[in-house]
C-alpha positions in Angstrom: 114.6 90.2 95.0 114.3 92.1 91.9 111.4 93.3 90.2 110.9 94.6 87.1 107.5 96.0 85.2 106.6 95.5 81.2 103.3 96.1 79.7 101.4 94.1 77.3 98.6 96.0 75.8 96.1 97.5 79.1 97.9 94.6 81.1 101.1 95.1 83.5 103.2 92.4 83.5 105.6 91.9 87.2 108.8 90.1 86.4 110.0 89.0 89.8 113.2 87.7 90.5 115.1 86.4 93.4 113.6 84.9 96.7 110.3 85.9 98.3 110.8 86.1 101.5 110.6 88.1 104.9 113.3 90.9 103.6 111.7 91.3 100.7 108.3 90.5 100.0 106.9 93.8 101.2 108.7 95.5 97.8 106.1 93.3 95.8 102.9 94.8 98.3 104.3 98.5 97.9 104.6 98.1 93.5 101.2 97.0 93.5 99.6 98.8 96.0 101.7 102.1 94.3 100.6 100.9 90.8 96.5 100.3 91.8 96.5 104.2 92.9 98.0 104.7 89.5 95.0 103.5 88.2 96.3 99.8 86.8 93.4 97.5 86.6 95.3 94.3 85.3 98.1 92.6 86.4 100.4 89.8 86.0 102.9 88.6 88.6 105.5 86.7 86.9 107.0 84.1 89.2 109.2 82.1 86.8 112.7 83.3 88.2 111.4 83.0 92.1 113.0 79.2 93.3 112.3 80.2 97.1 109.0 81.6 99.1 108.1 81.7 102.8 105.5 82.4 104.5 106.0 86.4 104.3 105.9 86.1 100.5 103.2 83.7 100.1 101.1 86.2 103.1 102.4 89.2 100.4 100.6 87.1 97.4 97.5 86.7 99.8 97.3 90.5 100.7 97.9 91.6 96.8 95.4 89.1 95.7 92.5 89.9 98.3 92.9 93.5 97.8 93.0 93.1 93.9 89.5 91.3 94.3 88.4 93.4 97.1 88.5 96.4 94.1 87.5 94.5 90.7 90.4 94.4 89.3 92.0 91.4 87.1 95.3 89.4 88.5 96.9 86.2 87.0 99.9 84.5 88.4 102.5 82.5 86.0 105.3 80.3 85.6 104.6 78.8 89.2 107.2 76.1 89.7 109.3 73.6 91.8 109.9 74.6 95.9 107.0 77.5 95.2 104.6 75.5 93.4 104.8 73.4 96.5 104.7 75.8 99.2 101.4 77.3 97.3 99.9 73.2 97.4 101.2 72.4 100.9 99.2 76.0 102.1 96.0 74.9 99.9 96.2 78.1 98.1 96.3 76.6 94.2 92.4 77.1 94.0 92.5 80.7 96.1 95.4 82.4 93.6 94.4 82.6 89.8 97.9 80.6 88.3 98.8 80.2 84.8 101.3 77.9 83.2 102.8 80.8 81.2 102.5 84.5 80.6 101.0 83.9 77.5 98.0 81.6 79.4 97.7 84.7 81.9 97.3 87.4 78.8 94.9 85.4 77.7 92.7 84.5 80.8 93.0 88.4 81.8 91.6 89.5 78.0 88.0 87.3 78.8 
């Protein structure tokens, strides 16, 4: 898994890339967690290139998403799709996670 970081205005845009999965997922957790002590207060986790999550990654997407609430802060989740869009329906987490169609979408929810 690969992750990479652009920013769009006050909002940080995570390009992830790869699977999701036990090896890895804690590399997502640490960038966040490093990047909310930096003082980031929005965020974008960009899932488009991700075709495989277990439970570790979807439990990292949990953890990054109750702690971003926990603190105020604003998260949006795009560019869900195929095997991971289904993992996230078959867990009942499409109404827990905030997910966009597009990054675009997210920019937009995260600017209201």
């Amino acid at each position: 898994m690969e992750l990479k970081i652009r920013k769009n205005g006050n909002v940080y845009i995570i390009d992830v890339n790869g699977e999701m999965d036990l090896y890895n997922s804690y590399k997502l957790k640490e960038l966040v967690m490093k990047m909310i002590e930096k003082s980031v207060k929005c965020f974008v986790i960009n899932l488009e290139q991700v075709d495989y999550i277990d439970s570790s990654g979807i439990g990292a997407l949990i953890y990054i998403c109750s702690t971003i609430k926990k603190m105020n802060l604003r998260l949006a989740i795009a560019n869900v799709h195929g095997s991971v869009k289904k993992v996230i329906e078959l867990t009942k987490l499409t109404g827990y996670f905030p997910i966009t169609n597009s990054i675009e979408e997210s920019l937009q929810m995260l600017a209201e």
